[in-house]
PAVEXGU-391685 format. One line per 5 residues: number of its first residue (from 1); for each residue z, y negated, x negated of C-alpha. Coordinates in Angstrom, 1 decimal. Layout:
BEGIN
NUM	Z Y X ~ ...
# end
This chain:
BEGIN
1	0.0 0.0 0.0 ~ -0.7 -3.7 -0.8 ~ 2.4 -4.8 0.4 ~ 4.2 -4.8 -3.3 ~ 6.8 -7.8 -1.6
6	7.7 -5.3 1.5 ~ 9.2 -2.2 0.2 ~ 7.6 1.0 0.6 ~ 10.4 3.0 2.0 ~ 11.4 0.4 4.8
11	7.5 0.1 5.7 ~ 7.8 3.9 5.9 ~ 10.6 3.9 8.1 ~ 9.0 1.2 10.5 ~ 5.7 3.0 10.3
16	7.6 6.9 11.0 ~ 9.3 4.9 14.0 ~ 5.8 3.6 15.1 ~ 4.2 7.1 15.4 ~ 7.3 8.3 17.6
21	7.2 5.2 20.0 ~ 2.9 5.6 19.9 ~ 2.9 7.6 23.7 ~ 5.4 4.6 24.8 ~ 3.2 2.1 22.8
26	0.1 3.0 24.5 ~ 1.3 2.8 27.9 ~ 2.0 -0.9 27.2 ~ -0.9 -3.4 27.5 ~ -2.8 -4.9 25.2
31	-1.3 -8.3 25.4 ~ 2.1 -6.8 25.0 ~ 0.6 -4.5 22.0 ~ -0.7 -7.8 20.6 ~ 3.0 -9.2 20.7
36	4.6 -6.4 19.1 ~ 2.2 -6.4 16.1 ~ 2.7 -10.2 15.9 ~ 6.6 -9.7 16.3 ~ 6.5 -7.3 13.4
41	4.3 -9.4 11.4 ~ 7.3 -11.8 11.5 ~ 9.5 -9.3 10.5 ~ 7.7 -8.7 7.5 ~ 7.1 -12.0 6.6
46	11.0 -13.3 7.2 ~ 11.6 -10.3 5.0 ~ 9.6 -11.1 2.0 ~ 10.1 -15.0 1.5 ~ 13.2 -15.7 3.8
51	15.4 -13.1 4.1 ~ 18.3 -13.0 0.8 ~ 16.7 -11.2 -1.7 ~ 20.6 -10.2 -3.4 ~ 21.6 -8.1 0.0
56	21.2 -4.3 0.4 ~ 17.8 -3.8 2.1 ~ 18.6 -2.6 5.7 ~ 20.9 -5.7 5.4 ~ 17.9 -7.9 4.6
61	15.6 -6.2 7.6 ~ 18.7 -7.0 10.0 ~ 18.4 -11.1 9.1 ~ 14.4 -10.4 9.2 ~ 15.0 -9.4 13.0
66	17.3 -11.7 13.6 ~ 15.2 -14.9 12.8 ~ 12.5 -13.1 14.6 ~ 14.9 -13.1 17.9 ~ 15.7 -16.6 16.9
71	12.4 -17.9 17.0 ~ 10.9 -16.7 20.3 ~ 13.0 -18.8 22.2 ~ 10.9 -21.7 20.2 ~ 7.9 -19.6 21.1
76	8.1 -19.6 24.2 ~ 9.2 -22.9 24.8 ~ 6.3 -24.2 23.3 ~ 3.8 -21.8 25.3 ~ 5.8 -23.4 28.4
81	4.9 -27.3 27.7 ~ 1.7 -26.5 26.7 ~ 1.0 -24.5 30.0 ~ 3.0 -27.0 33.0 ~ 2.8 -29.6 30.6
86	6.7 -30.2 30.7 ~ 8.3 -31.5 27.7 ~ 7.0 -32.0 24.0 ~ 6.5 -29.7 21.1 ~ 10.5 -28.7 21.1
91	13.3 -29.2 23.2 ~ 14.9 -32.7 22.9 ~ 12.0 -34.0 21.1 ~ 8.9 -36.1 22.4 ~ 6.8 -35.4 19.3
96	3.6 -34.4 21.4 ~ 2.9 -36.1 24.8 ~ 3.5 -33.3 28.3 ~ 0.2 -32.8 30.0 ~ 0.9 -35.3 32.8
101	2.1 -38.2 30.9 ~ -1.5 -39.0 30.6 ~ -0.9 -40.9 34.3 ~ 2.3 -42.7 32.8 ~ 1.3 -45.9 31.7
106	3.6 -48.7 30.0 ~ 3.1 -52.2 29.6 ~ 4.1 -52.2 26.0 ~ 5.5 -55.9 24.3 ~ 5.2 -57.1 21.6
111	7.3 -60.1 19.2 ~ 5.8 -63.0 21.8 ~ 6.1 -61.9 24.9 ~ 9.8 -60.7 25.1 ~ 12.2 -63.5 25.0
116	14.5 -62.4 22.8 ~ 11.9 -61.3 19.8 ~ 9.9 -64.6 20.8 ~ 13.0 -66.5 20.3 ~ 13.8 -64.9 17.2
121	10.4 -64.9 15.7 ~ 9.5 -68.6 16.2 ~ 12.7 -69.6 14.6 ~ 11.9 -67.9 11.6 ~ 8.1 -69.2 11.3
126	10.1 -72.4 11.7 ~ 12.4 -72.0 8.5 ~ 9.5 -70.4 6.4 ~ 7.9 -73.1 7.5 ~ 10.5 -75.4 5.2
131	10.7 -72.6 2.9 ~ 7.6 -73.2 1.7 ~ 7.9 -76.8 1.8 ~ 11.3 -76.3 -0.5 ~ 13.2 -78.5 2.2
136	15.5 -77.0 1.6 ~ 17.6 -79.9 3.3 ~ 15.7 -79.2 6.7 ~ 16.9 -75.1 6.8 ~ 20.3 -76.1 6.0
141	19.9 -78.8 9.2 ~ 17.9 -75.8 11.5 ~ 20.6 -73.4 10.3 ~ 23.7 -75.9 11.0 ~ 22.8 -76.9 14.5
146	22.2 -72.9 15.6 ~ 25.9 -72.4 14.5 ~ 27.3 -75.9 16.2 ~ 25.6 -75.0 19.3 ~ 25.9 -71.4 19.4
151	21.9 -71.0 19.8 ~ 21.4 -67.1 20.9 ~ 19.3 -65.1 22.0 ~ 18.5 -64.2 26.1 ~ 21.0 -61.0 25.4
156	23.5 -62.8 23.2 ~ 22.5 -62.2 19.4 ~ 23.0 -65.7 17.4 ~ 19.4 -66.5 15.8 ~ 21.0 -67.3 12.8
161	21.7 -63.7 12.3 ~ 18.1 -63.6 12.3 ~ 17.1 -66.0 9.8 ~ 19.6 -65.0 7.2 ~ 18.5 -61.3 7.7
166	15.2 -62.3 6.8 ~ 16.3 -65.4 4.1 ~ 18.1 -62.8 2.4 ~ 16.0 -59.8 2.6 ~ 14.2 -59.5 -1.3
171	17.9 -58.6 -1.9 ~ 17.4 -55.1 0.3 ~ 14.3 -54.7 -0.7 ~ 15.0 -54.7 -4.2 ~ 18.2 -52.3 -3.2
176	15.6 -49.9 -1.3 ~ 13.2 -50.0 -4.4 ~ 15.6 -48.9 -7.1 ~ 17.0 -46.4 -4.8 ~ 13.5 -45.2 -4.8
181	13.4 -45.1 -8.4 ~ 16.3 -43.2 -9.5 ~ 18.6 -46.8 -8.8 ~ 17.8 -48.8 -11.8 ~ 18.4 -51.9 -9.9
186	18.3 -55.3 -12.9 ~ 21.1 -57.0 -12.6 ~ 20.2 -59.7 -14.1 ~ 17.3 -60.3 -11.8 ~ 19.7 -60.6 -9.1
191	22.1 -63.4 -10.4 ~ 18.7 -64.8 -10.6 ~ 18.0 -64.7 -6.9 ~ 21.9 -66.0 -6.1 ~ 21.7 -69.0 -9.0
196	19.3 -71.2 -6.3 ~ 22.4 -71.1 -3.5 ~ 25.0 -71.5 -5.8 ~ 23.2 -74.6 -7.3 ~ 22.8 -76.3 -3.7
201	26.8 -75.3 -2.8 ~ 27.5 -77.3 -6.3 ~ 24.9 -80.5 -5.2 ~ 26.8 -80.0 -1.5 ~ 30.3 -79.4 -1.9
206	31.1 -80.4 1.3 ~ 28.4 -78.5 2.9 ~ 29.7 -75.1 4.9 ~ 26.4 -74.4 5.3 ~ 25.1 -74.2 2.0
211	28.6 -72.6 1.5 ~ 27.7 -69.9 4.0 ~ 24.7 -69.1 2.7 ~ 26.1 -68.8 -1.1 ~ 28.2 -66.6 0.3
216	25.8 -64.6 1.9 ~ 23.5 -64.4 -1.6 ~ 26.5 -63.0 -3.1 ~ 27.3 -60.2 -0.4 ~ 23.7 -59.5 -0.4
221	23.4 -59.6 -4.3 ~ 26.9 -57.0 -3.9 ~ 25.3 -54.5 -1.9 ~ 21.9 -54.2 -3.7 ~ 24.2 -53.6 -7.0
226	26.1 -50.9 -5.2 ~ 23.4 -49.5 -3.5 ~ 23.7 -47.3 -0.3 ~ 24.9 -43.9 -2.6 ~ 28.3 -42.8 -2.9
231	30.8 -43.8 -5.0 ~ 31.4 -41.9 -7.9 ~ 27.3 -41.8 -7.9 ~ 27.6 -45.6 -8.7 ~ 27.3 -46.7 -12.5
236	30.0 -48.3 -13.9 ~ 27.6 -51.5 -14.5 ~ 27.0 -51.6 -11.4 ~ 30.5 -51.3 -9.7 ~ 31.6 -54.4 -11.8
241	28.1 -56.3 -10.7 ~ 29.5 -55.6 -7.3 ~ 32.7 -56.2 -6.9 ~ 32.4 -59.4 -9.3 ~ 29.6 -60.4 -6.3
246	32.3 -60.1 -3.5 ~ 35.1 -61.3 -5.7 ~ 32.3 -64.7 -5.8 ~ 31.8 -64.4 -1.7 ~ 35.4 -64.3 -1.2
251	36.1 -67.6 -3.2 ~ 33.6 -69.3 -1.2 ~ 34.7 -68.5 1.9 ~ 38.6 -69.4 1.2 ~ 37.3 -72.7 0.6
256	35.8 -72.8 3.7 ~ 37.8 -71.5 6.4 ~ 35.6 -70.4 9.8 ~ 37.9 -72.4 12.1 ~ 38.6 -75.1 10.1
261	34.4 -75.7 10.6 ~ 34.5 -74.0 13.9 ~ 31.4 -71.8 12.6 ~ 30.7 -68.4 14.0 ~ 28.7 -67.7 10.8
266	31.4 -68.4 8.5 ~ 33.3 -66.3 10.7 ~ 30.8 -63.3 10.4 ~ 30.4 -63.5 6.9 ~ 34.1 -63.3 6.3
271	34.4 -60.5 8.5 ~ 31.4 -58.5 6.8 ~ 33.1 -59.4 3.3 ~ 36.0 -56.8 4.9 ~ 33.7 -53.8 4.0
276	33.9 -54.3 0.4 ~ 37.5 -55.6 -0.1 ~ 40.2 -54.1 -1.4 ~ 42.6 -55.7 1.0 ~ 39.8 -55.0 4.2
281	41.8 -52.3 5.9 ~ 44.7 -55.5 6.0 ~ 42.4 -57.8 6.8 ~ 39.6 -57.0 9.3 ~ 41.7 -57.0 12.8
286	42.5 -60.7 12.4 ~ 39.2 -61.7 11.0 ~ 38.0 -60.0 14.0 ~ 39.7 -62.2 15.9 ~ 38.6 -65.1 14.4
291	35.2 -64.0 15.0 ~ 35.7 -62.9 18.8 ~ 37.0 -66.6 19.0 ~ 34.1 -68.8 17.9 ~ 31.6 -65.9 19.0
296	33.0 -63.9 22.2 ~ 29.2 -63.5 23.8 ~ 27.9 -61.8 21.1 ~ 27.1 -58.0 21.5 ~ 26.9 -57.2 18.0
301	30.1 -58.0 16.7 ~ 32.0 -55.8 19.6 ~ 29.8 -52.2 18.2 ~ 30.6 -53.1 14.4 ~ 33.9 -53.7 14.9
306	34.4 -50.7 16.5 ~ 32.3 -48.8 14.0 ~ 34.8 -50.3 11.5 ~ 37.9 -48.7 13.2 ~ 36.7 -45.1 12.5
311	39.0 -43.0 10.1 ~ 36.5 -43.1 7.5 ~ 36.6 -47.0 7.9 ~ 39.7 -48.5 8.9 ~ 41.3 -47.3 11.9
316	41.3 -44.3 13.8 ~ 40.3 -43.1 17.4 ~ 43.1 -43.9 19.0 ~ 42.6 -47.5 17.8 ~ 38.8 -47.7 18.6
321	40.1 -46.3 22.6 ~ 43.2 -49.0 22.5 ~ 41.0 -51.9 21.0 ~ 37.8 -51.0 23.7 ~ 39.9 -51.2 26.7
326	41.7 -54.6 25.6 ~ 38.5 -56.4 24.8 ~ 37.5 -55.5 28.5 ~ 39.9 -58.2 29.5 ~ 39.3 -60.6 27.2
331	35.7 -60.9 27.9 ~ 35.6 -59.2 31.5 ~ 34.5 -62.9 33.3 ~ 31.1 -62.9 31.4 ~ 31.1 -59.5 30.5
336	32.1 -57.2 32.8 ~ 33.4 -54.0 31.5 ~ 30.4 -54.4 28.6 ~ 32.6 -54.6 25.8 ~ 34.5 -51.6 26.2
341	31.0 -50.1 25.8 ~ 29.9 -51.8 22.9 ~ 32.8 -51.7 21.3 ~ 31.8 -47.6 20.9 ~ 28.2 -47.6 21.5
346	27.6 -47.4 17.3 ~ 31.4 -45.2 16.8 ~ 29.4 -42.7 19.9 ~ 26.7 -42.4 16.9 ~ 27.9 -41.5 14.1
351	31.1 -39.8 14.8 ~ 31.1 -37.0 17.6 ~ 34.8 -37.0 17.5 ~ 34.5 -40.6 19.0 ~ 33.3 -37.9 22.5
356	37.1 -36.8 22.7 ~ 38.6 -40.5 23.4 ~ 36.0 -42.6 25.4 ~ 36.1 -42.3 28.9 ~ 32.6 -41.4 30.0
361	32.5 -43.3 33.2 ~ 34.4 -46.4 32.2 ~ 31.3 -46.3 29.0 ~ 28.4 -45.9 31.4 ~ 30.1 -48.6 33.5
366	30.4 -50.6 30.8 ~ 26.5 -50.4 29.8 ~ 25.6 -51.0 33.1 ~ 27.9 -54.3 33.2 ~ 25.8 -55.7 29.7
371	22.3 -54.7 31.6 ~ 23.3 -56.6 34.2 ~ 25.3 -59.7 33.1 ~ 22.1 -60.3 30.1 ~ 19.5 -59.9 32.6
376	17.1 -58.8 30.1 ~ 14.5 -56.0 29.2 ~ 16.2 -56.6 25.6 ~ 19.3 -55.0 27.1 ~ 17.8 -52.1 28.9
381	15.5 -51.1 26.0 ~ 18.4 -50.7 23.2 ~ 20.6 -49.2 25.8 ~ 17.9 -46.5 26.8 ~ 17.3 -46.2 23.4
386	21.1 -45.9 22.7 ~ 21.8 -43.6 25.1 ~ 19.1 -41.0 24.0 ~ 20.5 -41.2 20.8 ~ 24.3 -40.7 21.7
391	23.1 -38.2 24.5 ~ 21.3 -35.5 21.4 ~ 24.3 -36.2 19.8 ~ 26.3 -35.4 22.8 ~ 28.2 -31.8 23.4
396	27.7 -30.4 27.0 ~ 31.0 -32.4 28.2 ~ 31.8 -35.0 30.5 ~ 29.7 -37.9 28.4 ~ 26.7 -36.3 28.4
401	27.1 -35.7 32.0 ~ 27.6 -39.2 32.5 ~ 24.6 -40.0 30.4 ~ 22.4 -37.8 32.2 ~ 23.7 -39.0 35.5
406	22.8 -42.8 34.6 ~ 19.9 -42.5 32.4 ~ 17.0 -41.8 34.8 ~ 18.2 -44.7 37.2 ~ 18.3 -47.2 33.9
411	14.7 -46.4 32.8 ~ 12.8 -45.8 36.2 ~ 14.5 -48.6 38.2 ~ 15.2 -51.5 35.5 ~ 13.1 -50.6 32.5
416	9.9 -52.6 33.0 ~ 8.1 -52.9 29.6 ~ 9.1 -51.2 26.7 ~ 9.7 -52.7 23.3 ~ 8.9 -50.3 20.6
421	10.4 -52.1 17.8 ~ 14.3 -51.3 19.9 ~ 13.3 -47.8 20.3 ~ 12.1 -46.8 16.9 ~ 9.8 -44.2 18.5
426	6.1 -43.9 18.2 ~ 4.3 -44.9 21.5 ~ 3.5 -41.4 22.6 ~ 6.5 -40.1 21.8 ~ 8.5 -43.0 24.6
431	5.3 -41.8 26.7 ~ 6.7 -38.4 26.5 ~ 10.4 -39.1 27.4 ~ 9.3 -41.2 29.9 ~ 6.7 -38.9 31.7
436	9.9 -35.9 31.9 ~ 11.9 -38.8 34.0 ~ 8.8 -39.2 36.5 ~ 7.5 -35.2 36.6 ~ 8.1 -34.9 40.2
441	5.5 -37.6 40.8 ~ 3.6 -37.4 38.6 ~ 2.9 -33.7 39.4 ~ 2.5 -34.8 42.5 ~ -0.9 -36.6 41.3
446	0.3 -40.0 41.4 ~ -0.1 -42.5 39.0 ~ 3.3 -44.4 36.9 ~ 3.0 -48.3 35.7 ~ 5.3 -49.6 34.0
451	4.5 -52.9 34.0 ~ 5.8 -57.1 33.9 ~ 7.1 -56.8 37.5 ~ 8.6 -53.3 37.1 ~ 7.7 -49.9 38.0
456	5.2 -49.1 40.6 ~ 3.5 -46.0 42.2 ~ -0.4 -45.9 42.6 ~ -3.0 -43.5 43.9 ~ -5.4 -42.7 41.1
461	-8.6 -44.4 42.0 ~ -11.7 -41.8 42.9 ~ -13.3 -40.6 40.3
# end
């Protein structure tokens, strides 16, 4: 025999069992003939190239048959879609668009025709605008009147959040490069990219804008020297780059307290500095504070903070469950129960503990409170987006229950144009996820549009 990776005494013993099972065999017919050489094909190949060369052999054919079990399931599933055209390539994925999403269609937006990316987008044409003017003194004028007058967003998140993202971004792409590139990251060339700021703060000493946006070089400057790996995977260079970079940020902002300027950026700068202090686990709840003061509409600061109170940060879940249900009276007059939400909508993420503390109902209550009170197709994008994501990260409790429960009412009755930017998804794939919510009509031979005015139901035209 050929088959030098299959060895001859096991092929024997499958081929002896063969010729006892041939008068069952040949009453099958063909198509399940067909299967069983394909399933032993399997066999043999798992064998070969998958199964753990160092165990005894029947031990390795048992694995072999094993996988093979395990992978009809994924067989058959995908014979199924292909066939009734529900679902994708896999479960819980929307890789390949189901057969009938072909009559979902979706008014996708893009940057200037949603508010909030409008909003966001024209401001920072604006600055590059002066950026490439060098007026220097218009950006710190733009940037200073956003923070006096709490300029947002439709849905809440501050445009200067926006516009130092992007000011600052060679610093992240220079982190992203060297992490590319085995993390060879010159230091030098980023002290380069920080001197500019900390020459304006020194023209402008009484300037908390061009203090704030020192400050923000440095934490930038911090992060690209420390990189996203862990620790001890850090080089000792490169620690010391970092933590001489915060030590810098943490100067500037003494000097400058938030409420002293009344300056939600100060605030979130001071907050952020938290993550890389020494003293942050002391520190963070009342810079928190401070920040919920001079910033108490915006969404973002609720989910980091309660990122920032999981054990691997600086709290613990019973912390993140006490801290969610107090913010829900704090902000419950604009808010609703939103904040309790938000405040574990990231934590639901990244941490499946987070499941055994939130209360599922009192969450999708809360996520329906911040679609609502926003009023924006911003708001029911990330939080159908969210959801999906918290939902494949779910266990079969109560919260993905609750998820499942609200879901199909968030994206077929307020979802009304899809921004694909929020979801991170290729189109076809939201096409996909999308069509599974509608298969009852569109099986029925209608037609879905999602479009500016919401969802509506048509009769395909005659062809």
């Amino acid at each position: 025999m050929a088959f030098t990776f299959f060895p001859a005494s096991i092929f024997n013993t499958l081929l002896d069992g063969a010729r006892h099972l041939t008068p069952a065999i040949g009453a099958l017919g063909a198509g399940w003939q067909v299967l069983g050489l394909i399933g032993l094909a399997i066999i043999a190949l798992n064998y070969a190239f998958f199964a753990p060369k160092d165990k005894p052999r029947l031990t390795r054919l048992a694995i072999a048959v094993g996988m093979a079990v395990a992978f009809v399931p994924i067989t058959l599933w995908v014979i199924f879609s292909q066939v009734t055209g529900r679902g994708g390539a896999l479960p819980f994925t929307f890789a390949a668009t189901p057969k009938y999403a072909q009559n979902l269609f979706i008014d996708f937006r893009a940057d200037k025709t949603d508010a909030d990316l409008f909003d966001e987008r024209v401001a920072i044409a604006e600055m590059d605008r002066h950026g490439d003017a060098g007026n220097w003194t218009a950006i710190h004028e733009m940037i200073r009147r956003n923070d006096q007058d709490g300029f947002a967003t439709p849905t809440g998140y501050p445009i200067n959040e926006a516009l130092t993202d992007h000011l600052f971004a060679p610093f992240d792409e220079m982190r992203d490069a060297a992490y590319e590139n085995g993390f060879d990251i010159n230091l030098d060339t980023l002290d380069s990219y920080v001197q500019p700021y900390e020459d304006r703060l020194t023209e402008a000493p009484g300037d908390h804008i061009a203090a704030a946006l020192c400050a923000r070089a440095h934490i930038g400057a911090g992060w690209a020297a420390r990189g996203e790996c862990s620790f001890d995977q850090i080089k000792p260079k490169n620690v010391e780059a970092f933590l001489k970079h915060f030590e810098q940020a943490d100067r500037i902002l003494r000097a400058y307290p938030a409420q002293s300027y009344q300056s939600p950026l100060l605030a979130q700068l001071d907050y952020e500095l938290c993550i890389g202090s020494p003293k942050g686990h002391e520190d963070i709840r009342a810079k928190f504070a401070i920040l919920q003061q001079l910033a108490p509409r915006n969404p973002r600061i609720y989910s980091r903070h309660g990122f920032r109170l999981l054990p691997r940060w600086f709290g613990d879940y019973e912390e993140l469950e006490t801290t969610a249900r107090a913010l829900i009276d704090e902000t419950e007059p604009f808010f609703g129960k939103a904040a309790y939400a938000l405040t574990y909508l990231t934590a639901l993420e990244y941490d499946e503990e987070a499941q055994k503390t939130v209360d599922p109902n009192l969450f999708i209550e809360g996520v329906d409170d911040f679609v609502t009170f926003t009023g924006t197709q911003m708001a029911v994008n990330l939080m159908g987006h969210r959801l999906v994501t918290i939902k494949q990260m779910a266990d079969s409790g109560a919260l993905r229950s609750a998820i499942n429960s609200y879901l199909p009412s968030l994206l077929k009755e307020d979802l009304a144009y899809v921004l694909p930017t929020v979801w991170e998804m290729e189109a076809t794939s939201i096409k996909g996820l999308l069509s599974l919510l509608w298969m009852d009509v569109l099986e029925a031979g209608k037609e879905v549009h999602y479009t500016s005015h919401g969802v509506e139901i048509r009769t395909p035209a005659p062809a």
